[in-house]
N, C-alpha and C positions, 0 to 999 in steps of 0.2 A: 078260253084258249086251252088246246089241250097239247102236250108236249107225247113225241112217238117214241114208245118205248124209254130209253134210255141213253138213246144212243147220240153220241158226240161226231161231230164230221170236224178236223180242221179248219177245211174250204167247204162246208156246203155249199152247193150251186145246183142251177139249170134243174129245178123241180119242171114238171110235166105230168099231167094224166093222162093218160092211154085212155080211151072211152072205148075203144076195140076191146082191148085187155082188162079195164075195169081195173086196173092199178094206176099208183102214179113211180113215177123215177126222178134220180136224182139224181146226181154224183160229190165226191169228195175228192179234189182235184190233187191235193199233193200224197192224198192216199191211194191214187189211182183206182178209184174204185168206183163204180156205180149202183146204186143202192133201187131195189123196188119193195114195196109195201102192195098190198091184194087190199082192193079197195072195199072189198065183204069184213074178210078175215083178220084183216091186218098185220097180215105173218110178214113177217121181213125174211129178203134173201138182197146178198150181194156178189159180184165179179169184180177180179181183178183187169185192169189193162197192161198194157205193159207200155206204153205213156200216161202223160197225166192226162185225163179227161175232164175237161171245161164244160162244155154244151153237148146237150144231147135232144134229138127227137123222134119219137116215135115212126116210125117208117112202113110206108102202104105194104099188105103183106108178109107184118112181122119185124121186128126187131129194131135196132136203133140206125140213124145216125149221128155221126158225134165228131166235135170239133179238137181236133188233139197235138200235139206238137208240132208234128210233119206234115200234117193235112188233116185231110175230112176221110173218114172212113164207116162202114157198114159194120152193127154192133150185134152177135144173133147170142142172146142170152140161152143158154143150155144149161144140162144139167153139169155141165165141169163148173169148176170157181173160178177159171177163167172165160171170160168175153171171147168169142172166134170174133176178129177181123178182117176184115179186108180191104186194101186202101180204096179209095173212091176216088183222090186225085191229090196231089202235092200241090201249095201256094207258093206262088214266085214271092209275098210279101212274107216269106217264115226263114229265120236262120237262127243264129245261134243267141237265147236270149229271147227269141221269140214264142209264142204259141199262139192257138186261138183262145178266146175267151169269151164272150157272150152268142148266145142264138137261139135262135124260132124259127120254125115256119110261114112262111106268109098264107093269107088266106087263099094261094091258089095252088099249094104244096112244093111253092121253092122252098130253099132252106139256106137263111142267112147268119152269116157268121163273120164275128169283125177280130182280127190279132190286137196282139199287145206287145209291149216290152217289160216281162217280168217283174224286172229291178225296177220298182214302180217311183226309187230315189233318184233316180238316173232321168225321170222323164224326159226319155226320149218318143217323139212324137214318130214312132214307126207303125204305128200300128195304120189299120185298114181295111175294111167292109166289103165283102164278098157275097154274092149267093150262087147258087148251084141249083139249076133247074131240072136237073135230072139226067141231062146229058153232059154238061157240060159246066166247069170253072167259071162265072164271069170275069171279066175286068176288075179289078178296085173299083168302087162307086164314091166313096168316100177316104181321103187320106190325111194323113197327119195328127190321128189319133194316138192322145197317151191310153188310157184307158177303157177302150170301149166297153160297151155295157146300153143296158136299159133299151132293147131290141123289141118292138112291140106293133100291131096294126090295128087301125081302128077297125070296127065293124064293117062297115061299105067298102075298106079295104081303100080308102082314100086317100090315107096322110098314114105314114110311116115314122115310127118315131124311134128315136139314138139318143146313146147318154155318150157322155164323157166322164167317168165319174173319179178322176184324178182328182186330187186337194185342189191343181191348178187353174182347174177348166171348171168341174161341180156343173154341168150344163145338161139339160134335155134340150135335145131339137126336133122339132117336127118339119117331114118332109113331103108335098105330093108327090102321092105316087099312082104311075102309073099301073092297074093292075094286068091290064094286057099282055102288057113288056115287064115288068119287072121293073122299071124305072125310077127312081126318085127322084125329084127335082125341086126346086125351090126353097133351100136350106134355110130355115128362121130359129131364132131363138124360142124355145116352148116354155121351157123352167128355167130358171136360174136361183140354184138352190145356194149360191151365194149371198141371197136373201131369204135363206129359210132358216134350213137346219139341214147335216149329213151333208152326205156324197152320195149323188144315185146311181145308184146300182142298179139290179135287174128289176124287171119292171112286169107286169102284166096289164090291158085293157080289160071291163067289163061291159056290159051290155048293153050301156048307157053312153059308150065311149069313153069313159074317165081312162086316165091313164094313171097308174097305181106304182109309184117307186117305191125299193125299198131305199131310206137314210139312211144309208151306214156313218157308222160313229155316232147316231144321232138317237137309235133303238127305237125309230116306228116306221109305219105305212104315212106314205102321204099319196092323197085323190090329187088329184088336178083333173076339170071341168077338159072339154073339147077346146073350149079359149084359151086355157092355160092359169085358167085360176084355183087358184090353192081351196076346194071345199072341205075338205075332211083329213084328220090326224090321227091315226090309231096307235098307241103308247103300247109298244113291246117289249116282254120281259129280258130282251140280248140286246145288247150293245150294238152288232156289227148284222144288221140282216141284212140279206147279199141275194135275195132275189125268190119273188113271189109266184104264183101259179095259183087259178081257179081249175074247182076238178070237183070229182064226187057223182055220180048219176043227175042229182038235180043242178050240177055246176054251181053252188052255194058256198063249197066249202074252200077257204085259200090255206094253201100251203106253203110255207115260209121255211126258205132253210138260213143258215148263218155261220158264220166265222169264229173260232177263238182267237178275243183279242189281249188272252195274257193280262187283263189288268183283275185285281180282285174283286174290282166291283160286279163282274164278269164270271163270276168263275161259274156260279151255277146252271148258267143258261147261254155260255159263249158256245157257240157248233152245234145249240139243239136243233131240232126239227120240229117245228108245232102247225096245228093246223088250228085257224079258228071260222067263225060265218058271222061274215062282216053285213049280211043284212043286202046282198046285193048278186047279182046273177055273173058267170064268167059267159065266156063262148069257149067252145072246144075246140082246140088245135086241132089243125088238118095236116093229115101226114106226110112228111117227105114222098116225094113221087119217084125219087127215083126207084 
């Protein structure tokens, strides 16, 4: 494992590799910022937003988009320290209390993104599952979410997977989906890491179809098969990892970002960013279309 740089994120979240750009990105959500690293060089550069930024994905012809307070908006990285946006569209499910919090791409360059309610004591099940195909907001697909998370598609683009990763719920679901339409249907239980260890968080597939959570509170990777069976447990040096990405030119290498979680046992490695090579191939996200 190798830890990047030195540097500490709060909220690490929403890693991503650009295979256009040959970087990956990331952001740090209550620092409002979004962090990239140059997948040769390894130099780091960051932007401010002027919301917090949750989810972010690379976008056809340059620059981001990202899931942020008051909607979904377009991210064009420049040379200022601030991010230029522009909004993309407001959610009827966002108000006060609210934001969005996990998203991907799907393999046909929609761009899915589920809300939350903050105050994660309060669980209050407001949250709800969106995607945006380029033209247009869908519907909610999914509602009554405390904590979304773990947003992921298998290969063939067949089954669609969702976490819940509140203390309450700790749930993957896997869903067919339709790739035509954008559809999911047929909601089932995938994980229930009420019988594991952590709370899953963001999630990445590999090439094999495994779907890869990260435990938070629990400090590793966990595989799950296509069936939903627990094969593999990789022991991370942070506490709270908060969501995985495969990247690299040979797609080999995963990138892990994480949380400080304030306890000592935590202190050296709570909000690092490390990458390591689990021995296993990613795929390459495909970019927002709109």
């Amino acid at each position: 494992m190798h830890q990047i740089s030195d540097l500490i994120c709060k909220t690490g979240e929403s890693p991503v590799w650009d295979a256009v750009a040959g970087a990956w990105y990331w952001v740090d959500i209550p620092q409002r910022t979004v962090w990239r690293m140059d997948g040769a060089s390894g130099a780091l550069r960051s932007w401010t937003t002027s919301e917090m930024v949750a989810c972010i994905a690379p976008r056809a012809g340059g620059g981001l988009v990202a899931g942020m307070e008051s909607g979904l908006y377009t991210l064009v990285l420049g040379e200022s320290s601030s991010a230029a946006e522009t909004l993309l569209c407001h959610a009827g499910g966002l108000g006060p209390g609210l934001r969005f919090n996990d998203g991907r791409c799907d393999r046909q360059g929609r761009f899915w993104a589920g809300t939350m309610f903050m105050d994660m004591a309060a669980a209050n099940p407001a949250g709800v599952l969106y995607s945006h195909d380029g033209a247009a907001l869908s519907a909610p697909f999914v509602d009554g979410l405390l904590t979304q998370n773990g947003l992921a598609f298998a290969p063939d683009s067949r089954t669609m997977y969702l976490s819940d990763s509140h203390p309450q719920r700790r749930l993957v679901w896997a869903f067919d989906f339709d790739a035509e339409s954008g559809t999911p249907s047929n909601r089932r239980v995938f994980a229930d890491l009420n019988q594991q260890v952590g709370r899953p968080d963001g999630a990445a597939v590999d090439a094999d179809g495994c779907y890869w959570t990260c435990a938070n509170d629990a400090g590793c990777l966990l595989r799950f098969t296509p069936s939903g069976k627990l094969d593999r447990r990789i022991d991370l040096p942070m506490l709270k990892p908060s969501m995985c990405a495969f990247g690299g030119p040979d797609m080999e290498t995963l990138l892990v970002t994480s949380i400080v979680s304030g306890k000592p046992e935590d202190a050296r490695w709570g909000g690092a960013v490390i990458t390591l090579r689990p021995g296993v191939k990613g795929i390459a996200d495909v970019p927002f279309r709109g």
